[in-house]
N, C-alpha and C positions, 0 to 999 in steps of 0.2 A: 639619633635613634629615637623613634616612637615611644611613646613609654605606654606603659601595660596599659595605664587606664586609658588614656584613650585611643591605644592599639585597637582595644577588642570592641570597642563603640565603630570604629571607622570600619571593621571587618562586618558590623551587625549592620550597618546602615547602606552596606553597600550589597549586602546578603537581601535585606527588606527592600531596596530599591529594584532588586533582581526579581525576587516573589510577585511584588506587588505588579512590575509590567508583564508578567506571564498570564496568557491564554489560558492555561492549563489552570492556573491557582483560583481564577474567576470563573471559570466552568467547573471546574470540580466542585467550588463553593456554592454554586448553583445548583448543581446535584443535589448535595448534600443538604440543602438548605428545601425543595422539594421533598425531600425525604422527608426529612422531619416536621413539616409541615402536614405531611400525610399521615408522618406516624401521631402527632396529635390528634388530628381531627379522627384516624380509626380509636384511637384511646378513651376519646369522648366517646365515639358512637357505640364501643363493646363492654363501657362500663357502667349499666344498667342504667341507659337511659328511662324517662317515660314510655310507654306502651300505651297505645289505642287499639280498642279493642271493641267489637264489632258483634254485639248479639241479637238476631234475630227471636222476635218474641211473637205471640198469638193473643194478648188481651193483654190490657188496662194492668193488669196485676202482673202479670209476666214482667211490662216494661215497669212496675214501682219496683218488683224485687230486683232486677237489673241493673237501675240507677243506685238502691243503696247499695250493691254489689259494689259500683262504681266509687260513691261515696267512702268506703273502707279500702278500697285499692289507693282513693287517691290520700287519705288521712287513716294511714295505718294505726294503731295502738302504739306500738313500739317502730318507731324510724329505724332502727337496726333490725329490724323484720327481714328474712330470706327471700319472702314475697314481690318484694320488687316494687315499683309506684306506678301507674298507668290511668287510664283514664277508662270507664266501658260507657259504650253507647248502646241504646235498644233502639232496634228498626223493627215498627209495629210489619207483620204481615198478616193474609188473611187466614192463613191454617196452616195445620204442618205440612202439607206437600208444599207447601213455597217456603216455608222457610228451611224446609231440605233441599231443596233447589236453590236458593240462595246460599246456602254453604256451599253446597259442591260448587257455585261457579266463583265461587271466592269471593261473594258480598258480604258478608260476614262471616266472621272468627270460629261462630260456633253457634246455635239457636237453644232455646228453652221455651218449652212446650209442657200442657198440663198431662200430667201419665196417664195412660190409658185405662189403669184400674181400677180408678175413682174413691181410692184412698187417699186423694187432693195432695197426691206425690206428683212429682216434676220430672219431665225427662232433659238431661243434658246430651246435647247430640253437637257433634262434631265429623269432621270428614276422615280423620286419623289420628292419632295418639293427641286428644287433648291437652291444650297448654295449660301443666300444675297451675301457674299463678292464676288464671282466669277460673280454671275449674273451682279451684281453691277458694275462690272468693264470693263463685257464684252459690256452690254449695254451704258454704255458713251465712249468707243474705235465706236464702229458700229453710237452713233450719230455724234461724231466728225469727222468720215469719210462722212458720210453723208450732214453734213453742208460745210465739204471740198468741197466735188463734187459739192453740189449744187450753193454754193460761186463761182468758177472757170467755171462752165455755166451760171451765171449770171453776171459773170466781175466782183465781189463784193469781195475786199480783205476780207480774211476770219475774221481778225482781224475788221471790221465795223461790221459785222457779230455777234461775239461775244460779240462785247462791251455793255454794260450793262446786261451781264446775267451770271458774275461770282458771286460767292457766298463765303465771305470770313468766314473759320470755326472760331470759337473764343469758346472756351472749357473753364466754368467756377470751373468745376470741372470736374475731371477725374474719379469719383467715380463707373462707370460703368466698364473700366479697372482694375482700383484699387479694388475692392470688391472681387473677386475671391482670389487674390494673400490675401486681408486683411483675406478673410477669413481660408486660409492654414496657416497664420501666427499666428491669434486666435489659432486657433486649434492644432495646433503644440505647441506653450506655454501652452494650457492648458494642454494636454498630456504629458507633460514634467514635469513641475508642480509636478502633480498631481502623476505619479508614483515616482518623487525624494521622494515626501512626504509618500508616500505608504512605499519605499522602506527604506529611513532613518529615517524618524520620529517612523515609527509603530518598524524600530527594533531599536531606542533609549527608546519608552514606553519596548520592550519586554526585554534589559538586563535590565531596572530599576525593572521588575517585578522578573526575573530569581533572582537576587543576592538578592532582599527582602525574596521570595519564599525560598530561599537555605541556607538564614542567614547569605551569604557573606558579606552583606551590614553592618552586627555589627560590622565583624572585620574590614572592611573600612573605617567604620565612630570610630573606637575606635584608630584609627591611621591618619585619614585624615578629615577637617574640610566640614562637610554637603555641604556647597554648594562649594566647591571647588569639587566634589565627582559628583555633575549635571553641574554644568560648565565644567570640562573635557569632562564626555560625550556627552552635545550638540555639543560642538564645532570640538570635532573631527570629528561626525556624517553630523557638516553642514561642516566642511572644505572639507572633502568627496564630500557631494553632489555638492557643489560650483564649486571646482574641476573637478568634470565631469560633468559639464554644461558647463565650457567653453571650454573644449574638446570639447562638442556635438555641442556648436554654431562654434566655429571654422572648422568643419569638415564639417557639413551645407553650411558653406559659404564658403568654399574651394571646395563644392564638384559642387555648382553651378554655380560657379564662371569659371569651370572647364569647363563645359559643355558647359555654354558660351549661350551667345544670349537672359538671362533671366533679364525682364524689371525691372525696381523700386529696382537695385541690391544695390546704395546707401542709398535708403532710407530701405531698409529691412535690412540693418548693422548696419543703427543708431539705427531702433527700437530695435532691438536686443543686440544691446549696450544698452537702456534703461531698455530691459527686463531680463537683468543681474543683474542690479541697483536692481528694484524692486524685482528679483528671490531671490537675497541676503538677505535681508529687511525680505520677507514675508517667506523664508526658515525656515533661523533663528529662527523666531518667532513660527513658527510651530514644531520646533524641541524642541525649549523648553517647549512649552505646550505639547508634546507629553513626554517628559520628569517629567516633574510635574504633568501629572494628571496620567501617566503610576505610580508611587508612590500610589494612591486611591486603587488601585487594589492588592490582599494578594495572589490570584492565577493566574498564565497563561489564564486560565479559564475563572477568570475576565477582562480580558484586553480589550477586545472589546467592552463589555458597559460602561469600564472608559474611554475609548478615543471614543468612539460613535460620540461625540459634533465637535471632530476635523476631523472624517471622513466624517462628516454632511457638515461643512466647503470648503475639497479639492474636494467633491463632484459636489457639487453646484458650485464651479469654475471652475471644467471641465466641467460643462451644458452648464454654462454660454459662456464658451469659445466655444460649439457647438452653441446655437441656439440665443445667445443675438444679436441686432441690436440695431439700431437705438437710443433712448430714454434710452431702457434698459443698453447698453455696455457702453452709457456716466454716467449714474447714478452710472452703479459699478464701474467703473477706479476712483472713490472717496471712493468706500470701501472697508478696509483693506480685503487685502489676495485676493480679487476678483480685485483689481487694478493692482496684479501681472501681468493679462495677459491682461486686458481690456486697460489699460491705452498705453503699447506701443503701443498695435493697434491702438487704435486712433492714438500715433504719427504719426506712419506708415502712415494713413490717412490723413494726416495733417490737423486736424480738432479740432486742441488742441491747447489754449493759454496756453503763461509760466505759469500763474498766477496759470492754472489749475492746472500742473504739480507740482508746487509748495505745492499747498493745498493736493494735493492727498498723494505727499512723505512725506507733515508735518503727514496727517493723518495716514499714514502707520504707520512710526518713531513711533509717537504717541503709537498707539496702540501695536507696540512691548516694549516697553518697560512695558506698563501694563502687557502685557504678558509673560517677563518676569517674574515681581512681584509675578502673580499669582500662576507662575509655580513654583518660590522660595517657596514663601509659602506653597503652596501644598507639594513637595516635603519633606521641610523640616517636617509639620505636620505629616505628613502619611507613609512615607519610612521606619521607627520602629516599625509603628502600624503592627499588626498582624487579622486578622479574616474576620468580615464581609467587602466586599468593601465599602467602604466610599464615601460618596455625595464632588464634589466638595467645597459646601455651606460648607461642615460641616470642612470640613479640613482648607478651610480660617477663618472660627470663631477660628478655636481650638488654644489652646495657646502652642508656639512653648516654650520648653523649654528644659533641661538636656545635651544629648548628638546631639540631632537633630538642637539645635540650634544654632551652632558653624558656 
């Protein structure tokens, strides 16, 4: 007789020699591997890159106000400014009918021209709802020129001038910058998630069904001990997926890293170092309840209402990973399998005590290993049985005996 230890090693090696020559495992990897490759490079691009920006001017002093405009876009006061960073250009034209004809035909962003009323005001002209950051920036260059000039005709160093009318920013959370990036990083884990589980769990349920279905499973279990027989194939199945996740976060964060310029670059490494942690934890766990309740099932046929409960599951984690906030995304980073992707995002967010993080991975740990239990059970109950699929309930009652219970 085989003995345990290396029962379940010859069951995992011969599970990974199966994965590894499959069509399916290196196309769907290929997918997925596109994906995320996509989903980086939009995570760079949506999370406030650089802006160039395009002003048509009418004279020498149009284009100096212009450039310092530019100069403070591009070396803000305060780096945590909502303002964004960008660069602005002045394109001299010869009057204002051309440089309103150059906005509308999309040559420039927006123009600036001396106002009509010869109170040496400025007009900002644009083709529709002017962009805050540019208007924003163009409008404090034009008053600071202005309080210059009028400072220097009244003999009044500019500096008395300005004194008491700075405004120091003091940003107690970033969560308005931070939300976008949190929310491609949500969604990105749940999407990841969610097809490893599709793709390993549902085909760890489907060889447990094929070798019941085909009577393989007699002469395996008449040579190798029952749970040595679901131990091998979860774990080759999750070394797999494990596997290429951290290809996929590696290749993520080399691809952004690449492109360069993308904010919160350390803090999107650690959360994703946690959401490796937790990927691992709630993988695991899913691969072996897809493992043990795939056993309930006597046909192919059956398989999808005996793991219904665990699709119900990855499901609702990928919602959650779209549409939770607030209240919602802190309640499930405490509940198993839904904290797989909710909790690093809060790290991400920094809006997470240890203590949390703590309780959330006791809770997870927790629950895989019940889940484990269940799926032993299961498995071992029902992998012999033959006929009608069988209720979870009824397989945990039944009493494991003869050859299934080894």
């Amino acid at each position: 007789m085989t003995t345990t230890h290396s029962a379940w090693r010859l069951v995992a090696g011969r599970e990974l020699t199966v994965r590894i020559r499959s069509k399916v495992f290196w196309v769907s990897s290929a997918i997925m591997l596109v994906f995320v490759l996509a989903g980086a490079l939009a995570l760079n691009l949506l999370s406030g890159r650089d802006t160039t920006y395009h002003v048509a001017v009418t004279s020498a002093l149009g284009a100096e106000m212009i450039t310092s405009a530019g100069a403070a876009l591009a070396h803000p006061p305060d780096a945590s400014s909502s303002t964004g960073t960008g660069t602005v250009t002045p394109v001299l034209v010869a009057d204002q009918a051309a440089a309103e004809k150059l906005v509308r035909d999309g040559g420039a962003d927006a123009a600036l021209v001396a106002a009509e009323t010869g109170a040496g005001g400025w007009t900002f002209i644009s083709s529709g709802q002017p962009d805050a950051t540019l208007s924003s920036v163009v409008a404090s260059a034009a008053q600071m020129r202005g309080l210059a000039s009028n400072a220097q005709k009244l003999g009044v160093p500019l500096a008395e001038v300005l004194d008491g009318t700075s405004v120091e920013l003091h940003i107690l959370s970033d969560d308005t910058q931070k939300r976008p990036v949190q929310f491609g990083l949500t969604f990105a884990f749940g999407v990841l998630f969610f097809m490893s589980c599709q793709l390993f769990g549902t085909t760890t349920a489907s060889s447990v069904v094929e070798e019941k279905e085909s009577r393989v499973i007699e002469v395996l279990l008449s040579a190798l001990p029952t749970r040595s027989v679901l131990l091998g194939k979860v774990l080759a199945n999750a070394a797999l997926g494990v596997a290429q996740m951290v290809v996929f976060a590696a290749v993520a964060l080399g691809t952004v890293s690449a492109v360069g310029d993308l904010p919160y670059l350390g803090e999107i490494a650690r959360s994703s170092g946690w959401f490796l942690l937790y990927y691992v934890i709630g993988f695991l766990t899913m691969c072996f309840l897809f493992g043990g309740l795939g056993a309930l099932a006597s046909r192919t046929q059956d398989l999808q209402s005996a793991t219904a409960p665990l699709q119900l599951i990855i499901t609702a984690t990928y919602m959650i990973s779209i549409v939770a906030n607030g209240a919602v995304i802190t309640v499930a980073s405490f509940v198993p399998i839904a904290s797989t992707v909710t909790m690093p995002s809060r790290i991400f967010a920094g809006d997470v005590r240890w203590w949390e993080v703590a309780i959330s991975l006791t809770t997870s740990v927790a629950f895989a290993i019940a889940s484990v239990w269940i799926a032993d059970r299961a498995y071992r109950s029902s992998v012999l049985k033959t006929g009608a699929r069988l209720s979870l309930l009824t397989s945990l009652r039944a009493p494991v005996a003869g050859m299934a219970s080894r």
